[in-house]
N, CA, C and O of each residue as an XYZ file, in Angstrom:
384
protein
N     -45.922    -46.473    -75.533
C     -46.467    -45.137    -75.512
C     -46.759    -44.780    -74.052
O     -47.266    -45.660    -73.355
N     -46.460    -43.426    -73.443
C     -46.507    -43.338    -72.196
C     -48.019    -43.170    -72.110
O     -48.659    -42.761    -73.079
N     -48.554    -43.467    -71.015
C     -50.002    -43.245    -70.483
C     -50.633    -42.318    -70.386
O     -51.795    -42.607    -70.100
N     -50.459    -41.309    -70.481
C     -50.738    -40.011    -70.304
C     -51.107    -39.376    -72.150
O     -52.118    -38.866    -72.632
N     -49.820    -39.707    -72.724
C     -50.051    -39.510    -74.316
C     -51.151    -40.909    -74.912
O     -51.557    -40.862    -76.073
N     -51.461    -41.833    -74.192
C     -52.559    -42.777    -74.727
C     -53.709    -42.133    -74.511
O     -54.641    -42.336    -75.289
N     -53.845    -41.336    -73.535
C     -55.172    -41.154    -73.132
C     -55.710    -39.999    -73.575
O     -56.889    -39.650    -73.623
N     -54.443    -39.288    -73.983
C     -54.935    -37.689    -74.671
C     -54.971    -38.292    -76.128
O     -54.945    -37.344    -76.913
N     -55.019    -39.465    -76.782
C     -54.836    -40.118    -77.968
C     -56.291    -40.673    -78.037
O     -56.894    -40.635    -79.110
N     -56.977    -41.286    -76.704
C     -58.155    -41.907    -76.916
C     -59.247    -40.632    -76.749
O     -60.246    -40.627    -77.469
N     -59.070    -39.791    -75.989
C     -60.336    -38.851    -75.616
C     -60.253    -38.441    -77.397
O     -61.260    -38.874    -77.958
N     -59.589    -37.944    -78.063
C     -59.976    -37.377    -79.066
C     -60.056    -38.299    -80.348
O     -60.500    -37.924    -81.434
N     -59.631    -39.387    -80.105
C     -60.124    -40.196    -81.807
C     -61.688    -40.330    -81.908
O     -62.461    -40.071    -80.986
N     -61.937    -40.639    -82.786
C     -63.022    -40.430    -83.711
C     -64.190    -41.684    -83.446
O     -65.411    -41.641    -83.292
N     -63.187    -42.826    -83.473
C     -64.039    -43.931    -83.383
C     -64.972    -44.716    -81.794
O     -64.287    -44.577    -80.781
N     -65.985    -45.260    -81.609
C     -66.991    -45.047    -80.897
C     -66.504    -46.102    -79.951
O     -67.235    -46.375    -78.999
N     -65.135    -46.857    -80.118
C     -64.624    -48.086    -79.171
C     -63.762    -46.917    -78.382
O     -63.662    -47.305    -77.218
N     -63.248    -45.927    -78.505
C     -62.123    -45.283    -77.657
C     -62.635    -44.633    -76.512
O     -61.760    -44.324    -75.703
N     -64.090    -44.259    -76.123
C     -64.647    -44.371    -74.692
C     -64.448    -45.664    -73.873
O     -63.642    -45.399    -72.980
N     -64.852    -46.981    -73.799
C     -64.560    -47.622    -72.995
C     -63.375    -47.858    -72.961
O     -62.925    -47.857    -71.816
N     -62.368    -48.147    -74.071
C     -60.892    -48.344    -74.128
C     -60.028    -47.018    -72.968
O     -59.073    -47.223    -72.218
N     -60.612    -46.002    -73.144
C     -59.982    -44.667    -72.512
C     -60.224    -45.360    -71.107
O     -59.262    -45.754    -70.447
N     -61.841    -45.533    -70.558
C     -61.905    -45.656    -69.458
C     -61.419    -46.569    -68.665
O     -61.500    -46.390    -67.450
N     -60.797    -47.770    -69.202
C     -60.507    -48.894    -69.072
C     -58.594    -48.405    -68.379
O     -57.992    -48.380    -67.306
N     -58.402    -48.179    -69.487
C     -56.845    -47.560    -69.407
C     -57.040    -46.450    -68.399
O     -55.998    -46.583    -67.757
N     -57.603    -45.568    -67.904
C     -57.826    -44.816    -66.408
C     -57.990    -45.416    -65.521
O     -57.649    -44.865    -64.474
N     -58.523    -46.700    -65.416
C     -58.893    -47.269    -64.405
C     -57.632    -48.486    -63.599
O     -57.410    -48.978    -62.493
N     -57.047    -48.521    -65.067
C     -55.406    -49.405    -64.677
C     -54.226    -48.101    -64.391
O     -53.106    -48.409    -63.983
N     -54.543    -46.824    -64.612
C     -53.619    -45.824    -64.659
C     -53.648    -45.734    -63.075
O     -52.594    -45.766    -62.440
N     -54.905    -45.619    -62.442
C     -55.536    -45.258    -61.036
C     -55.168    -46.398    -60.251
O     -54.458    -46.120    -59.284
N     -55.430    -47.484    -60.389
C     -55.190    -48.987    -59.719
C     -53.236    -48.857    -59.930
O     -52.747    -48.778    -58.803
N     -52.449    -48.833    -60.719
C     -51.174    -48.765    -60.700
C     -50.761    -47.571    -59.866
O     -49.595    -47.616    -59.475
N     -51.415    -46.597    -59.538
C     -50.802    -45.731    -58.782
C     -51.763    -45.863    -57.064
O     -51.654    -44.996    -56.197
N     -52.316    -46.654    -56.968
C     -52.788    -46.765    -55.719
C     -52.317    -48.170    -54.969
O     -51.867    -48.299    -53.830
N     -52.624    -49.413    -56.215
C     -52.150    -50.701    -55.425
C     -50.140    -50.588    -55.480
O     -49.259    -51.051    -54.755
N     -50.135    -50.008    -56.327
C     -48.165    -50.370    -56.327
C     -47.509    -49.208    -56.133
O     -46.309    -49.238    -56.407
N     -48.039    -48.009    -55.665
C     -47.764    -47.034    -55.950
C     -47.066    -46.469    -56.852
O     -46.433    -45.544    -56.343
N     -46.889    -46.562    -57.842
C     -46.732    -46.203    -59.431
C     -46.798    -44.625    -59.492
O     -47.817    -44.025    -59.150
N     -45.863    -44.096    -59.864
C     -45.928    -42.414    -60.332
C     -46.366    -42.491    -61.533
O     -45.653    -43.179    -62.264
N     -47.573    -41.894    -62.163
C     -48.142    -41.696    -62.983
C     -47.170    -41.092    -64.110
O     -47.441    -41.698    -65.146
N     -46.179    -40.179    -64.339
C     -45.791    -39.729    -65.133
C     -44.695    -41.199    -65.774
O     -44.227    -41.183    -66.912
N     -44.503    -42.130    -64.978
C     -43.115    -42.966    -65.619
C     -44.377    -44.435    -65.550
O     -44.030    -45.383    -64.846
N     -45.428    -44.512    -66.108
C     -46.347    -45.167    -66.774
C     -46.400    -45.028    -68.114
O     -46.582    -43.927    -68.633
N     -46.218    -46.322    -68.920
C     -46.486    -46.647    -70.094
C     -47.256    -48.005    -70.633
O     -46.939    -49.160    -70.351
N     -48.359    -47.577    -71.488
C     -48.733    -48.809    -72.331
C     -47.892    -50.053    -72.801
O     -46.873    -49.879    -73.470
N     -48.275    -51.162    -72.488
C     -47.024    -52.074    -72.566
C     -48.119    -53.155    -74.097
O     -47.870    -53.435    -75.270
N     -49.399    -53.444    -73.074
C     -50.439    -54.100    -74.086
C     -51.930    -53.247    -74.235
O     -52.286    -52.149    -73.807
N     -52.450    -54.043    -74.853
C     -54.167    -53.680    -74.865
C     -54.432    -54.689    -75.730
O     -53.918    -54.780    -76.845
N     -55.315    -55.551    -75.203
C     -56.334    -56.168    -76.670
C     -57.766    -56.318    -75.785
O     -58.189    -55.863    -74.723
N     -58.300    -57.285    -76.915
C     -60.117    -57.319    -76.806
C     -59.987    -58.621    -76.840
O     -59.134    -59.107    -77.583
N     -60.734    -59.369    -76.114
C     -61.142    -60.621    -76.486
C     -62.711    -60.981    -76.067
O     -63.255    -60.459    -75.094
N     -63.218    -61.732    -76.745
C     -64.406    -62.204    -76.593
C     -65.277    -62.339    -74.922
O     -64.711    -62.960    -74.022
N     -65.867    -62.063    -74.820
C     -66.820    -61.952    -73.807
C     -67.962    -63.239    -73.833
O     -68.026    -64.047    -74.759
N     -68.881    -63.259    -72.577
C     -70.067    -64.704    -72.590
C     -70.923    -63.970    -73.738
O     -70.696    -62.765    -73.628
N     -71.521    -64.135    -74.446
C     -72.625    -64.213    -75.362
C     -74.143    -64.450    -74.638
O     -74.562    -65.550    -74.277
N     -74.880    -63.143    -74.507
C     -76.449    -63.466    -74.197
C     -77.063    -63.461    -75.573
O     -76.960    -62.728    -76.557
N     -78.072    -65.082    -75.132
C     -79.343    -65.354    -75.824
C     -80.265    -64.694    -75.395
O     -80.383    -64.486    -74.188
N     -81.320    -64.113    -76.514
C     -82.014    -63.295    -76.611
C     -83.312    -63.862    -77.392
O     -83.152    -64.416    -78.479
N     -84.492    -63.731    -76.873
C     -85.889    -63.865    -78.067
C     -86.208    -63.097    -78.167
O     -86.443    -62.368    -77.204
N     -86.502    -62.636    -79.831
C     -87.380    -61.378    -80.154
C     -88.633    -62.376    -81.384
O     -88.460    -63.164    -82.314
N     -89.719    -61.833    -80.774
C     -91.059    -61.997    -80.952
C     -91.196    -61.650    -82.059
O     -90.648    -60.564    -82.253
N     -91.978    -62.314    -83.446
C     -91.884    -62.232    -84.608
C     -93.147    -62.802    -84.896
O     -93.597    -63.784    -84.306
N     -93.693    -62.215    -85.762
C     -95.255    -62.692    -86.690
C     -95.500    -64.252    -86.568
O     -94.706    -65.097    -86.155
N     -96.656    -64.408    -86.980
C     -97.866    -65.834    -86.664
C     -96.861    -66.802    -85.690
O     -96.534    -67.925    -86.073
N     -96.451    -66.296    -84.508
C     -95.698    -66.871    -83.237
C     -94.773    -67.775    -83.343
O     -94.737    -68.866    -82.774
N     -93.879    -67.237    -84.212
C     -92.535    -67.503    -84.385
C     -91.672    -66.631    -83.253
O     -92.030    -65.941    -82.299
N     -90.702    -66.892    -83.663
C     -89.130    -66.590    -82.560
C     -87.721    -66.104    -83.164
O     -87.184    -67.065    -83.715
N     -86.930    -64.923    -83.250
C     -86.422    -65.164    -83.924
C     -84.836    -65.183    -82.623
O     -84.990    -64.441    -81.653
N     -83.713    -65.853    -82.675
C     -82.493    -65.476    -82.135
C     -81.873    -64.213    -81.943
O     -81.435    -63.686    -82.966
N     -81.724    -63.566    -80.798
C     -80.640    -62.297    -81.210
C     -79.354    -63.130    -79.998
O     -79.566    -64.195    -79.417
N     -78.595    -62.632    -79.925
C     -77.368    -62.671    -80.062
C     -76.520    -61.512    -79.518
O     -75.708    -61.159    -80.374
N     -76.413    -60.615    -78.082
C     -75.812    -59.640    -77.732
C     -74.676    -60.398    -77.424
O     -74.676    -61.549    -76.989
N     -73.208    -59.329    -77.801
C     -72.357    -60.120    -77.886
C     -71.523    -58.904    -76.522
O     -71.835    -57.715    -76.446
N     -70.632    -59.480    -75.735
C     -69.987    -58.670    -75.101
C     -68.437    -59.397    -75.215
O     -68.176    -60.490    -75.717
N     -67.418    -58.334    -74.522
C     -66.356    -58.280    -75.034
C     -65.659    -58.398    -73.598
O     -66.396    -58.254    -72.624
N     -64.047    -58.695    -73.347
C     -63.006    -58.323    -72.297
C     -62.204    -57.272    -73.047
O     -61.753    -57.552    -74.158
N     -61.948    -55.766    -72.359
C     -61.144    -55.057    -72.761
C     -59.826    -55.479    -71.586
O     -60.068    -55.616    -70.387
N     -58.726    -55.611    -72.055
C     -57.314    -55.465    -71.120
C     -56.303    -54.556    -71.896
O     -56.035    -54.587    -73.098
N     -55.872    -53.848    -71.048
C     -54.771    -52.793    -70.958
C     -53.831    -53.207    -69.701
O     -54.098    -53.371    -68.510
N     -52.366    -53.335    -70.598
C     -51.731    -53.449    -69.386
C     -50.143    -52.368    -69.283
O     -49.054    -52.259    -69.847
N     -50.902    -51.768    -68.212
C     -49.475    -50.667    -68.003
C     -48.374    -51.203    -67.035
O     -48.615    -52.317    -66.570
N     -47.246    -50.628    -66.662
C     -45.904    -50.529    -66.391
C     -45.393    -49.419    -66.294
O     -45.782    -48.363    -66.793
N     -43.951    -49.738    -65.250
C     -42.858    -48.501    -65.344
C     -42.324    -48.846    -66.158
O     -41.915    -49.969    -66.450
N     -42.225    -47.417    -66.887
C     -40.599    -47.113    -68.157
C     -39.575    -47.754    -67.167
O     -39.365    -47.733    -65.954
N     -39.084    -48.288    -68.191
C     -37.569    -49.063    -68.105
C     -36.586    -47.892    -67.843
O     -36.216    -47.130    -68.736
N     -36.155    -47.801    -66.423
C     -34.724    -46.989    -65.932
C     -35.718    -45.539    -64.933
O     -35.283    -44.571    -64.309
N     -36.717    -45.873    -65.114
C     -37.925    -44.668    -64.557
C     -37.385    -44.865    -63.104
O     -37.839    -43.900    -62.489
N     -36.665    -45.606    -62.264
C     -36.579    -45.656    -61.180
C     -35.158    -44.575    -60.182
O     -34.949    -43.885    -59.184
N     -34.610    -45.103    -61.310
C     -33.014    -43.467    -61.177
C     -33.443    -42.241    -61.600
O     -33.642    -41.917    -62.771
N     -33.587    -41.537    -60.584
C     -34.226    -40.133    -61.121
C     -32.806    -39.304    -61.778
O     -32.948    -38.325    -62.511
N     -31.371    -39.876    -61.382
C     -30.064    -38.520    -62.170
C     -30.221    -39.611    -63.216
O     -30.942    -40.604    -63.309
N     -28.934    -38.854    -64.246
C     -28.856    -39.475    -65.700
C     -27.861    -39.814    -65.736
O     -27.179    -39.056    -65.047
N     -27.048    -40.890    -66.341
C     -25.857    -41.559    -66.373
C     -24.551    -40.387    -66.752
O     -24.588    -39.680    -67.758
N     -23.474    -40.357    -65.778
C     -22.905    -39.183    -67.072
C     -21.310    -39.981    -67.455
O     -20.411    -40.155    -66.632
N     -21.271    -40.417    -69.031
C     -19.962    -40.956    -69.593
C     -19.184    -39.821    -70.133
O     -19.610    -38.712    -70.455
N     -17.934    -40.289    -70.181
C     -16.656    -39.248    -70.481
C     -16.100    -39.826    -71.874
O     -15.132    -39.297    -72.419
């Protein structure tokens, strides 16, 4: 999916993970066009996943001085973009 249609895909879905996912994917859209110089329009989504993050321990304070565990859990978002395949020949092949 090209990059541009991912991101007009994340600003408007519904669900409450597609803010950091959006911002995440802007931030590899911006880094591909600054470290490699990458033309933004011949950028496409190649991956994205989530994987597990460190885990903070937490005490929350509980009646006749007990303790109970919480457990904030954090995550790695990766998105990984690319040039479209042939994005580099700007004419078009012409066969007879």
């Amino acid at each position: 999916m090209p990059a541009d249609e991912a991101q007009a895909v994340l600003r408007f879905a519904p669900q409450s993970a597609s803010e950091p996912v959006g911002k995440v994917l802007a931030s590899a859209v911006a880094n591909a066009e600054h470290n490699d110089k990458l033309d933004r329009e011949t950028l496409v989504v190649e991956g994205a996943w989530v994987d597990e993050g460190p885990t903070l321990k937490r005490i929350r304070p509980r009646g006749f001085g007990r303790a109970f565990r919480v457990t904030k859990r954090t995550s790695h978002i990766t998105v990984v973009v690319a040039e479209r395949s042939g994005a580099s020949s700007k004419t078009k092949e012409r066969t007879r």
